[in-house]
C-alpha positions, 0 to 999 in steps of 0.5 A: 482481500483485507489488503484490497479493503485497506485501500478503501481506509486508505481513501478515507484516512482511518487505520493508516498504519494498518492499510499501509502495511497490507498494502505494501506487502501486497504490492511485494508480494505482486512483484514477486509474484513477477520475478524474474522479471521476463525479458522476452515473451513466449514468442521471443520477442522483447517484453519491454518490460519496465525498469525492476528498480523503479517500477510501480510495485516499489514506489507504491509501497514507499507512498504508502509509508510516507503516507501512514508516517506523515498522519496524512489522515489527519490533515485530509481524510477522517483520520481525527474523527477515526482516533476519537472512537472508543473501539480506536482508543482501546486497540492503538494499532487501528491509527 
């Protein structure tokens, strides 16, 4: 659930490095929540499941990253005014 509430600082641009990384283990852990991936159903007939190398649960946690590693908080969310708060000052890990 404090990953789910990481995307709504995500939304905003506070915490990024935090909501970034509870996101991308989320969306691990839903992938592999998935694997193996089926390839027929129950009934024998194909998935169509997508491709397991470019699949949703992968390059959403890359956005992630590059969201969180670019400060992209600072440019259109409320990144800047988050750094300013004394309780961000004290415990870093909150950027």
């Amino acid at each position: 659930m404090l990953a789910l509430l990481g995307g709504v600082a995500l939304i905003l641009g506070v915490a990024l490095r935090a909501s970034a990384a509870s996101g991308t283990v989320l969306l691990v852990l839903m992938y592999a929540a998935e694997w193996p991936l089926a390839t027929h159903t129950s009934a024998g007939a194909p998935s169509m499941s997508t491709n397991p190398f470019v699949d949703y649960h992968i390059v959403y946690p890359l956005e992630l990253i590059a969201v969180a590693v670019t400060y992209a908080g600072n440019t259109w969310g409320l990144g800047r005014l988050w750094a300013k708060l004394p309780i961000v000052q004290r415990n870093r890990w909150l950027l």
